[in-house]
VOGU-892012 format. One line per 5 residues: number of its first residue (from 1); their letters; for each residue x, y, z of C-alpha. Coordinates in nm, 3 decimals, always signed. Layout:
VOGU-892012
NUM = a = X:Y:Z | ...
This chain:
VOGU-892012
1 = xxxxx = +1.702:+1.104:-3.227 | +1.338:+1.180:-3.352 | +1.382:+0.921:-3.589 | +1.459:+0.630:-3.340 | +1.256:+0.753:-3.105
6 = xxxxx = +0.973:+0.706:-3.401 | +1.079:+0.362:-3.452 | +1.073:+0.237:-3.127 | +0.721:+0.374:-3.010 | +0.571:+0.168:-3.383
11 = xxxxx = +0.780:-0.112:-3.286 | +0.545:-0.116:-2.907 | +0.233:-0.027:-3.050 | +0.275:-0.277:-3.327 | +0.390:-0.531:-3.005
16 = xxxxx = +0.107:-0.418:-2.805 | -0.156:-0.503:-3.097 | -0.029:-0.863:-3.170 | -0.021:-0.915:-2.802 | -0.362:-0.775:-2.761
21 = xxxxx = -0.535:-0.836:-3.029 | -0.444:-1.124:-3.231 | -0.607:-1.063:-3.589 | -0.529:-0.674:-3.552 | -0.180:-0.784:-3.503
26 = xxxxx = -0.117:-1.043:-3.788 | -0.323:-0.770:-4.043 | -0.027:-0.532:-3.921 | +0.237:-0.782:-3.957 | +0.124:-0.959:-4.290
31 = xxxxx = -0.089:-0.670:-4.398 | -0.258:-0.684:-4.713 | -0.390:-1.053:-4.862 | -0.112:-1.176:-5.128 | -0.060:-1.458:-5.356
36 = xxxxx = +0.145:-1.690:-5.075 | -0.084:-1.631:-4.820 | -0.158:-2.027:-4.841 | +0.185:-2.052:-4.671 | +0.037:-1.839:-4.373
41 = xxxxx = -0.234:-1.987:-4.272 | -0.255:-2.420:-4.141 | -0.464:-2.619:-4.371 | -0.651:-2.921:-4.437 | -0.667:-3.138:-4.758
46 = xxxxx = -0.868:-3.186:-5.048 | -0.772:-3.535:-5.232 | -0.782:-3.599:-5.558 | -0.845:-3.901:-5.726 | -0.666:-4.162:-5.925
51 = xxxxx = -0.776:-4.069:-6.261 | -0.678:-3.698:-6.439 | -0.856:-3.554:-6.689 | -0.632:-3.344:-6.939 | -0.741:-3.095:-7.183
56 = xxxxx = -0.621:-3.101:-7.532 | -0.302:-2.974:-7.592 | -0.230:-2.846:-7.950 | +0.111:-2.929:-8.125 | +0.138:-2.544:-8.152
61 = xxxxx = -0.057:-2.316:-7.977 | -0.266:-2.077:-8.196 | -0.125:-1.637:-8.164 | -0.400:-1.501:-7.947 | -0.400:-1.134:-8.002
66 = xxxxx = -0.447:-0.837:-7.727 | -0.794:-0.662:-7.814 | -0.766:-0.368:-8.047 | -0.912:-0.175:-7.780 | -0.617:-0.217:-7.552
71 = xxxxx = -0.319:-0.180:-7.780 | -0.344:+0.160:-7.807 | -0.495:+0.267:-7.454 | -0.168:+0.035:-7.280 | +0.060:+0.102:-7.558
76 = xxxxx = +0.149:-0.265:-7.576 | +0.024:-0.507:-7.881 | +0.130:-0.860:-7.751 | -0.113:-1.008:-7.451 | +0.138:-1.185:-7.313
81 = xxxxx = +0.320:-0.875:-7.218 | +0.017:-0.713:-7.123 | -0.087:-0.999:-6.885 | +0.248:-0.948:-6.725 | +0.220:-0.571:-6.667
86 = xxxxx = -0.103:-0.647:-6.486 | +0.030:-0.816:-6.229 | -0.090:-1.165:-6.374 | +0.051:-1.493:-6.216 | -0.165:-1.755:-6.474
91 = xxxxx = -0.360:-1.717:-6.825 | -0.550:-1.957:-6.936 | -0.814:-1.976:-7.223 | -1.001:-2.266:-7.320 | -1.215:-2.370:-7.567
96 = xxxxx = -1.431:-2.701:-7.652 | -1.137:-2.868:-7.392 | -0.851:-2.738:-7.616 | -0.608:-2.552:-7.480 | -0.556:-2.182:-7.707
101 = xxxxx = -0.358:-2.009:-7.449 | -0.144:-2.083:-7.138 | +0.148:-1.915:-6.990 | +0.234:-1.824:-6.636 | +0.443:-1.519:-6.496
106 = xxxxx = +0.706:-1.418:-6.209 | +0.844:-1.747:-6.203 | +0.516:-1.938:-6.181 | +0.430:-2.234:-6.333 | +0.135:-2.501:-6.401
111 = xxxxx = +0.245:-2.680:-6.071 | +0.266:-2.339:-5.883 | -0.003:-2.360:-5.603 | -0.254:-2.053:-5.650 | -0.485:-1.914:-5.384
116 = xxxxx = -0.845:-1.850:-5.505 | -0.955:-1.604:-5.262 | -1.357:-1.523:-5.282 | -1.356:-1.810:-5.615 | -1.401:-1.999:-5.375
121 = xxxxx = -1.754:-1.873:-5.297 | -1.870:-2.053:-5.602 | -1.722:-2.361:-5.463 | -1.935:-2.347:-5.139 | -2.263:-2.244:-5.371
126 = xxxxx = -2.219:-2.543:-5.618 | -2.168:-2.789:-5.282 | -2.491:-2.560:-5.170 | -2.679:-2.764:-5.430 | -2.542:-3.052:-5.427
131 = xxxxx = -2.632:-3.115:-5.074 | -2.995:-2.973:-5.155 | -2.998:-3.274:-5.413 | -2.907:-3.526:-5.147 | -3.133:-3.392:-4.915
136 = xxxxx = -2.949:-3.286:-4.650 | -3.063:-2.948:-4.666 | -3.442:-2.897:-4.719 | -3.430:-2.597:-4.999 | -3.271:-2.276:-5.046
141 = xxxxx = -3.584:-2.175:-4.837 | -3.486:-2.348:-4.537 | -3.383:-2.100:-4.241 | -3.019:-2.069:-4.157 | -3.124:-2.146:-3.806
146 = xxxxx = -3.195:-2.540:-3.854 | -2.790:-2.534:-3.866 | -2.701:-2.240:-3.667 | -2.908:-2.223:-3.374 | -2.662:-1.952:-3.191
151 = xxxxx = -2.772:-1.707:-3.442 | -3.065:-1.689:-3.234 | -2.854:-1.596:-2.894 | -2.802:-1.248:-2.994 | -3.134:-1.177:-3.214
156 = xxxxx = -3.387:-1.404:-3.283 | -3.487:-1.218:-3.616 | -3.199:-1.442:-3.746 | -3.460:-1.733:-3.840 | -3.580:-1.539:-4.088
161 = xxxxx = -3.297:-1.559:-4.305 | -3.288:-1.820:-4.577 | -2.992:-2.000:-4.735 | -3.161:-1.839:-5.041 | -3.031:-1.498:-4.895
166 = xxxxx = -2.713:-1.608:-4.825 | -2.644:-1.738:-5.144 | -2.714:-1.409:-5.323 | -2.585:-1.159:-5.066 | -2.909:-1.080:-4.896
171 = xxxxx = -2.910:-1.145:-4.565 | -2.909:-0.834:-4.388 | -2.633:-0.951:-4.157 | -2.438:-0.649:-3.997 | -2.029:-0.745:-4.122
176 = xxxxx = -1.784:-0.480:-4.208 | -1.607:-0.615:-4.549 | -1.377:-0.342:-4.544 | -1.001:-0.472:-4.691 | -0.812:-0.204:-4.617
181 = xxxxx = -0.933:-0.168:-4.202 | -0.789:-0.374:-3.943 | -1.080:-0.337:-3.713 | -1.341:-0.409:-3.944 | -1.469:-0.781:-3.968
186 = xxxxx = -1.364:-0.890:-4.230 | -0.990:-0.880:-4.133 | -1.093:-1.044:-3.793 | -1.244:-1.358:-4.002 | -0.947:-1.322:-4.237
191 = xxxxx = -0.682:-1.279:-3.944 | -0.847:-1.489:-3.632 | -0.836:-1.829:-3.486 | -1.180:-1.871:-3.377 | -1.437:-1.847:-3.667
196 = xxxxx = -1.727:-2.009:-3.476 | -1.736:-1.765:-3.170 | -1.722:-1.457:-3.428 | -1.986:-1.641:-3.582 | -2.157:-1.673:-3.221
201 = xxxxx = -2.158:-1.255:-3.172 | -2.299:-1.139:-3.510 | -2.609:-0.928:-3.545 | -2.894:-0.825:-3.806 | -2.835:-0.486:-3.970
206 = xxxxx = -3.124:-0.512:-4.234 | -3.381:-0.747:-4.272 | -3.362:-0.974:-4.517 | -3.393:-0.985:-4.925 | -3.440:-0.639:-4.928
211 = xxxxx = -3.084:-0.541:-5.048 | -2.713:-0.666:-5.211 | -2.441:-0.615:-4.975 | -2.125:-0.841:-5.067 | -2.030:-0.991:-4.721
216 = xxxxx = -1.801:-1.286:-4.706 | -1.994:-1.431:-4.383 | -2.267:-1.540:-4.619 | -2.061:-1.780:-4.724 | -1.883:-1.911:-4.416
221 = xxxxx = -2.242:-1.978:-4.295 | -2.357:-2.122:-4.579 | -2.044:-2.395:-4.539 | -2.084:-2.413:-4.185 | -2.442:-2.531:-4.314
226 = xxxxx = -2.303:-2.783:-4.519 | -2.087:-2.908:-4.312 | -2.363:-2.993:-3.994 | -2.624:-3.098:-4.272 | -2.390:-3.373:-4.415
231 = xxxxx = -2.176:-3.439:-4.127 | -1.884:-3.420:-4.344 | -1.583:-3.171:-4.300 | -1.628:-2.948:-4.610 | -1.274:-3.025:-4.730
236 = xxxxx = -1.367:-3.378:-4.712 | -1.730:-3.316:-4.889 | -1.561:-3.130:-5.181 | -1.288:-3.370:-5.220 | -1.568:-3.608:-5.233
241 = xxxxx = -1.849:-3.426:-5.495 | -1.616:-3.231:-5.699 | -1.306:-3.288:-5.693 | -1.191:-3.652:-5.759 | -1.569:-3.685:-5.973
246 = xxxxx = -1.368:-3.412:-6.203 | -1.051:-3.581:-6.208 | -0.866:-3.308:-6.072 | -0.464:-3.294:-6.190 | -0.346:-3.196:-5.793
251 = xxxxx = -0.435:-3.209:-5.440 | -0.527:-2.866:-5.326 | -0.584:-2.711:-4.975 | -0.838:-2.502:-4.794 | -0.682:-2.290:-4.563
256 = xxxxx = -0.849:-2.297:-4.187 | -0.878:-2.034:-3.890 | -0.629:-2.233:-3.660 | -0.525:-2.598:-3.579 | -0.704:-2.578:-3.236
261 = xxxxx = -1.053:-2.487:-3.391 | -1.022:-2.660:-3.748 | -1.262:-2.406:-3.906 | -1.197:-2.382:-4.248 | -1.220:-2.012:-4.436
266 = xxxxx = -1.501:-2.126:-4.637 | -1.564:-1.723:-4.798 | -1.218:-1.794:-4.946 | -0.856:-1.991:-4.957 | -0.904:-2.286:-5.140
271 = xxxxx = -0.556:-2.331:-5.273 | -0.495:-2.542:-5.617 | -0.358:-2.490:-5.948 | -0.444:-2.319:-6.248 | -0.582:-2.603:-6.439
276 = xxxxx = -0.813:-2.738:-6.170 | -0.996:-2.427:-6.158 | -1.047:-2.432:-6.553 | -1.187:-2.775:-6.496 | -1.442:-2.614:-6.259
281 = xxxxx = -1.532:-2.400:-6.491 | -1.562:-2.662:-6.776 | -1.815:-2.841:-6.540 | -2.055:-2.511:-6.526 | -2.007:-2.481:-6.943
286 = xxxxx = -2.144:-2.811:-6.973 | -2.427:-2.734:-6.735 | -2.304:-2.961:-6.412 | -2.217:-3.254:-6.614 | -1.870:-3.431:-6.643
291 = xxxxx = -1.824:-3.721:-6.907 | -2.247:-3.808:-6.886 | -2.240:-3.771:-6.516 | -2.453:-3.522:-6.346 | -2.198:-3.380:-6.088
296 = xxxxx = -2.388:-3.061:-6.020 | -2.766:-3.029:-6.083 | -2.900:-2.926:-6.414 | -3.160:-2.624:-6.255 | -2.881:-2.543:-5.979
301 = xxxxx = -2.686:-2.455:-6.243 | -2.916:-2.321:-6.474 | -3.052:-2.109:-6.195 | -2.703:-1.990:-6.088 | -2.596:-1.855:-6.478
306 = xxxxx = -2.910:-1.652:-6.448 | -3.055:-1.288:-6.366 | -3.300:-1.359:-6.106 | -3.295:-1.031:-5.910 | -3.179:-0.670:-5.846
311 = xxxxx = -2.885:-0.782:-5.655 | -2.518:-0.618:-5.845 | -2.175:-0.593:-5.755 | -1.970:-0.282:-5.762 | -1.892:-0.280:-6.117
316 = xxxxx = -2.275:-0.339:-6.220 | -2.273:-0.693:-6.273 | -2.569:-0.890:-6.184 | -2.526:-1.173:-5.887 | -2.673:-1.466:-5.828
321 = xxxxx = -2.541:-1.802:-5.597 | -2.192:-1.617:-5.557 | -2.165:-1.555:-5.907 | -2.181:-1.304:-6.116 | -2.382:-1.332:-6.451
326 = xxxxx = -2.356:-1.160:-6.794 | -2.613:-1.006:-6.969 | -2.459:-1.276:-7.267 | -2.484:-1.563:-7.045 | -2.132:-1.548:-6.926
331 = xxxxx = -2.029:-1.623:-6.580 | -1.752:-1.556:-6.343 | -1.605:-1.592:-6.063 | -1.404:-1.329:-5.925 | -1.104:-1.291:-5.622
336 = xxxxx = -0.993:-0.991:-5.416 | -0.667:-1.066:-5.600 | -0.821:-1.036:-5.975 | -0.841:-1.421:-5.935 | -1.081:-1.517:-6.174
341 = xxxxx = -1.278:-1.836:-6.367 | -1.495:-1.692:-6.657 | -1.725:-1.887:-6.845 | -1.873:-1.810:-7.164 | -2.153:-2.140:-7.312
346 = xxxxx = -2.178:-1.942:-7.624 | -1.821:-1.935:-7.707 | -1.724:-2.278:-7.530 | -1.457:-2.108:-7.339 | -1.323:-2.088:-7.014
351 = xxxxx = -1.079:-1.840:-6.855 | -0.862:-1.850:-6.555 | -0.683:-1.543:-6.458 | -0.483:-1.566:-6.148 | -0.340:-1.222:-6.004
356 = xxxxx = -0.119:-1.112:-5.753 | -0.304:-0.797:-5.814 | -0.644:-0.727:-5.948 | -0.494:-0.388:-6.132 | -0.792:-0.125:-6.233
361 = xxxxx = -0.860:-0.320:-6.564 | -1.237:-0.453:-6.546 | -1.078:-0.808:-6.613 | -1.470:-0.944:-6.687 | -1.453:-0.674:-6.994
366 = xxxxx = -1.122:-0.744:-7.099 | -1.262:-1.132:-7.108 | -1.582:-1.025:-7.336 | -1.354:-0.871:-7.545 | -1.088:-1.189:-7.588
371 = xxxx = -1.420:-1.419:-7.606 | -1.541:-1.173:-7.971 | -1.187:-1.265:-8.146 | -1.185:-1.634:-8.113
């Protein structure tokens, strides 16, 4: 009798919270972020072009070994059955546009569509500079304000934030990034249908450049940015700039908050396949060019695989333009899911790790370590 009666009181409150409270409600219902979350959420398109651009495929693919290191800590000595016990979906390594190592997991395959979670913040920072380049936006100097004038409604301290503070975490804005919390913002901008009026009631916590904090609204304002600079739909602008320049293999996605308001989920959810985000990552190993063309520029780039402040993520890495930079001079990206692109210019390679869980292996080690063997 307890038991039922148990059940039926979760079953109302659950009721009462998707009735009430419509993010609270789906974070309940869907809870945590997973790999098909793409098939939650409406969408809009990114084209690709007519032409593909393939990467060299070897008649037989060379026997990548696990790390020393991790044989005997995991008791396991091949990688491809240590990939799989950490909850990988996709593997690939890369080097000098050679293929060395590719295999997917759980029934996933180099067609399987992938979501990129926060990846997708370096996405939004290369399209940053592109649209610096074509003068749409000023410089990273320029106020977040000349785009987002209803920052001012609720504090008009908000003009003194840069896209240059955005773009490395700086702001000062007052956001809750809190996974695990219903109530906290970042499940409302996750969860919710109206990103523009939660963008409408945000406030100043700090003031700005003066410390890191990892929010995702950085981001969303930063395409929001883009997208009133240009006058393009930011789906549209990186179908445009990126994706059919690099001869992308598949269409992809970029999930939005709801048909109604169109808004796309800029801090996250573009959703494309393994291989497309390796060519990404080929495009910031040759230093924002693509076969002679200048895609992304030279200094953006340069500027964005470099240590340039105090700013560091929780595991100690250094952060700059939404990513995060090696000591080495590797990059990488890096997804709530242990979705990752890594890129290493001294080795020529890139990485793409796609998760359906992150795992507590520091995958940006683990990649340092794979890099010294090849």
């Amino acid at each position: 009798m307890k038991t039922k009666y148990f059940l039926l009181i979760s079953t109302l409150f659950i009721l009462t919270l998707i009735f009430s409270s419509c993010h609270v409600g789906r974070f309940f219902y869907w809870n945590f972020a997973d790999a098909k979350d793409y098939k939650k959420f409406p969408s809009v398109p990114i084209a690709k072009g007519d032409r593909v651009f393939y990467f060299n495929t070897p008649m037989q693919m060379p026997k990548i070994q696990l790390p020393a290191i991790y044989t005997g800590k995991y008791n396991r000595s091949g990688l491809s059955e240590f990939l799989n016990d950490h909850k990988t979906l996709a593997f690939l390594i890369i080097r000098s546009d050679t293929i060395l190592f590719e295999e997917y997991f759980s029934n996933y395959a180099d067609t399987s569509i992938i979501p990129s979670f926060s990846v997708s913040k370096v996405f939004i920072s290369a399209l940053t500079g592109i649209a610096i380049n074509e003068g749409f936006i000023k410089s990273t100097n320029q106020p977040i304000t000349d785009f987002i004038p209803e920052l001012l409604i609720n504090d008009p301290h908000f003009e003194r934030i840069t896209i240059e503070d955005l773009l490395n975490m700086r702001s000062g804005i007052k956001f809750n990034e809190g996974y695990a919390n219903p109530f906290a913002d970042m499940a409302k901008f996750y969860y919710g249908k109206n990103l523009l009026k939660y963008v409408g009631k945000l406030k100043i916590a700090n003031p700005p450049d003066e410390v890191y904090e990892y929010i995702s609204v950085n981001s969303l304002l930063l395409a929001i940015a883009i997208e009133r600079s240009t006058g393009k739909k930011l789906n549209t602008y990186l179908s445009e700039k990126i994706w059919q320049p690099l001869y992308m293999e598949f269409d992809a996605s970029w999930s939005i908050d709801s048909k109604k308001n169109n808004q796309i989920k800029a801090f996250c959810c573009i959703n494309a396949r393994a291989r497309d985000y390796a060519r990404f990552g080929r495009l910031y190993l040759n230093n924002g060019t693509w076969e002679g063309k200048q895609i992304v520029p030279a200094d953006w780039v340069n500027k964005s695989m470099s240590i340039i402040n105090d700013s560091k993520d929780s595991q100690g890495y250094d952060y700059t333009y939404h990513w995060r930079v090696k000591e080495n001079g590797a990059v990488f990206a890096k997804g709530v899911l242990g979705q990752y692109i890594y890129v290493d210019p001294a080795k020529k390679v890139v990485i793409v790790r796609l998760g359906k869980k992150s795992t507590d292996l520091i995958w940006a080690k683990f990649f340092e370590q794979l890099c010294a063997e090849l």
